[in-house]
N, C-alpha and C positions, 0 to 999 in steps of 0.2 A: 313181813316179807323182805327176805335183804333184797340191798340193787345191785344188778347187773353192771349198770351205768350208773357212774357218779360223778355229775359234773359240779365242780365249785369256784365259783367266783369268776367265770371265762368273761376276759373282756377283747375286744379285736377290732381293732379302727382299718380302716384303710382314708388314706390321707385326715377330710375331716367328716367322714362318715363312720358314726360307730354300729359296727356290725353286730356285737355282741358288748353289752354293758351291766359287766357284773352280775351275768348271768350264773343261777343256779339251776341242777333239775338230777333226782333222781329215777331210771326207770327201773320197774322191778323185775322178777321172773313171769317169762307169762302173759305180759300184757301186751294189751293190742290198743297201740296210743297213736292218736291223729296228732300232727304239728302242721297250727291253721295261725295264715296271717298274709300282709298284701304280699305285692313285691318290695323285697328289701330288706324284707320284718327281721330277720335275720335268721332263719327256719335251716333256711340251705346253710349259712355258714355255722352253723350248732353241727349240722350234717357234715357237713367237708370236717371240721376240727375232732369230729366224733372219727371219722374214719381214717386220718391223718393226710390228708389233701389240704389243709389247713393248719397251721401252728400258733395255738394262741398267743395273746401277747403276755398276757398273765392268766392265774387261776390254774385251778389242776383240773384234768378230768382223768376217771378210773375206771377199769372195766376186770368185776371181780376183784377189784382192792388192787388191781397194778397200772401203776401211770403209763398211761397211752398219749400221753400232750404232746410229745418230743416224737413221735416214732411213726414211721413210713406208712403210706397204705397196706405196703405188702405184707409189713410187722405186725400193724395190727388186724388185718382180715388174718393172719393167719393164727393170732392169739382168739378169733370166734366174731369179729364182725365183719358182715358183708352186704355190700350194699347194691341198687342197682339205680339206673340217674334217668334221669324224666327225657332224655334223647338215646334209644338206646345203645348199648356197645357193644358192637356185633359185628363179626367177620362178614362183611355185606356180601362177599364171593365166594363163602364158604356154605355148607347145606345147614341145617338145623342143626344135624347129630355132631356134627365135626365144628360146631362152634361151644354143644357141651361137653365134647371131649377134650378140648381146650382148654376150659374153666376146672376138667377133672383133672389135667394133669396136672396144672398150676395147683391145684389145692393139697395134690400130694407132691410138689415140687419134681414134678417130672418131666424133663424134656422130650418133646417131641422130632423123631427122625424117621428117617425111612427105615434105619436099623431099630425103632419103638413105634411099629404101626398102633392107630390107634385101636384098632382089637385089644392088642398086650395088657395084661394086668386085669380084665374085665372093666377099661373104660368104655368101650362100647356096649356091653349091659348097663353098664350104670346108666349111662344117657339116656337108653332108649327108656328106664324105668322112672327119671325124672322127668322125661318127656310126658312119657304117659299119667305120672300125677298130673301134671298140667293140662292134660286130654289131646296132647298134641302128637300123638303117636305115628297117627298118617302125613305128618307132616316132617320126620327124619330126616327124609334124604332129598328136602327141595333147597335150593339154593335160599339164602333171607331175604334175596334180591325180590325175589315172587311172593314173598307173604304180605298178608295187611297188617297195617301197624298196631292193632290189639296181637295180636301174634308175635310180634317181635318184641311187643314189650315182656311176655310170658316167657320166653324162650329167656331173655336177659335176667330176669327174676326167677327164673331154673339155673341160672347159671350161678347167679347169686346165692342161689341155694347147696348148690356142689359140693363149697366147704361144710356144710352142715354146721350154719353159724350158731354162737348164743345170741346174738340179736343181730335181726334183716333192717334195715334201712333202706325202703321205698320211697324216692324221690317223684312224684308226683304221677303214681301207678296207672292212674287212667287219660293223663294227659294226652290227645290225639287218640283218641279211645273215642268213636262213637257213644251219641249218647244211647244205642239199643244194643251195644257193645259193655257198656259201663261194670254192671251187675254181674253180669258173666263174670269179665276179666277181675273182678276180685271175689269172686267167688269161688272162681278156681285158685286164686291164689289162699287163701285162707282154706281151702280141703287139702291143697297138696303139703301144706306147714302143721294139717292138722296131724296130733300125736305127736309131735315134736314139742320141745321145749323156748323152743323158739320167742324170742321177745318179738315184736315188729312193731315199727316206728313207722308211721307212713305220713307225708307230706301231701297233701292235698287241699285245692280249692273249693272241689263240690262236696256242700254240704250234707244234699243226699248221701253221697259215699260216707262221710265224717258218721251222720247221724247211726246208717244202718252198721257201720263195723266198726269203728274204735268202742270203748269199751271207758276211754280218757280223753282228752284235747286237752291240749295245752296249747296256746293263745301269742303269739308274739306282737311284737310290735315294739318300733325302735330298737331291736335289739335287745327288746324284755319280754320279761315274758308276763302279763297283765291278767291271765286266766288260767287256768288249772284243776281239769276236776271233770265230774260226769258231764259226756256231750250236752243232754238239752239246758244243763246247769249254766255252763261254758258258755253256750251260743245266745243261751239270753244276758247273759253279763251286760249293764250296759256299756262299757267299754268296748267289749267284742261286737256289739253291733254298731258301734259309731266306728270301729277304725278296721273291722276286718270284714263284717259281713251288709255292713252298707245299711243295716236296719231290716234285712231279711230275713228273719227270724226274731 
């Protein structure tokens, strides 16, 4: 199976913390990969340099064989990655629909005016129909101010979805997610991605989550990456339970 993503050799210090050290990793078509490690491990900055919110210091990384190292968030979400971030980014004074109509114009680079209501072009079907994979239908037209934060994370991971990326990068999807919240909130996200082609990379600390939906983990630490390969494989590494999961598994 070729890779989507191909990263090679990415190293990224900041001052004398190294973020990423000579890291590799390729992801393929298809997969649904957990990226588990503390704080620091360097999980997030692979994520920032993957979507161009980071520029490494060396090393390439590829997405379908073209260098993405050098090139803007907006370059590369709109070459097929899209991501969404563990605090979400959201018009807080805007309703649901009109924060995916947002994310829809952006995706086909269209400006928003009063001479291009959001009706124009069918971005308000569109929204209302990514709404409703997400099962968030009755919730359109409330302000984000009113929603609980499993909901705003959804609505940001629809938004993410807009472009109809080749691979989503979820930055810690259930973060501030009840824990009788948890399950839902990636359940629905994994039905609304279903029959897409879609890679997903997701960043996450709870292991239940890890265990029941990645399908891979891959393991950081210092900046490396120490594990690689089938969850309960991974989670018993001893490595991974001395430096990521504390001996919990």
């Amino acid at each position: 199976m070729s890779a989507v993503l191909s990263a090679h050799r990415l190293n990224k210090r900041f001052g004398a913390v190294i973020a990423a050290d000579d890291l590799s990793l390729d992801l393929a078509a298809g997969e649904r990969v957990s990226l588990i490690g503390a704080n620091g491990a360097g999980k997030t900055t692979f994520v920032n340099m993957a979507t161009g919110y980071l520029e490494p210091d060396s090393g390439s990384i590829a997405l379908d064989g073209a260098d993405i190292g050098r090139r803007s968030p907006r370059q590369v979400a709109r070459l097929g990655i899209s991501r969404s971030f563990q605090i979400p980014q959201l018009f807080i004074d805007l309703t649901a629909i009109e924060n995916l109509v947002v994310a829809i114009a952006g995706a086909r680079s269209e400006a928003l005016s009063p001479f291009a209501p959001a009706e124009a072009h069918g971005r308000r079907a569109q929204a209302i129909e990514l709404l409703e994979r997400f099962g968030l239908g009755q919730q359109a037209d409330r302000p984000i101010a009113e929603l609980a934060g499993g909901v705003r994370k959804l609505i940001d991971i629809a938004m993410a979805l807009a472009r109809r990326p080749k691979l989503l990068l979820l930055d810690e999807p259930t973060s501030g997610v009840s824990a009788e919240e948890k399950f839902a909130t990636m359940d629905r996200v994994f039905q609304a991605v279903a029959g897409h082609a879609a890679t997903i990379v997701f960043v996450e600390h709870d292991m239940e989550i890890v265990s029941r939906y990645a399908d891979r983990v891959v393991a950081f630490y210092s900046g490396r990456i120490i594990a690689d390969g089938e969850p309960q494989a991974v989670l018993r590494d001893p490595d991974v339970r001395r430096y990521v999961t504390g001996g919990l598994r």
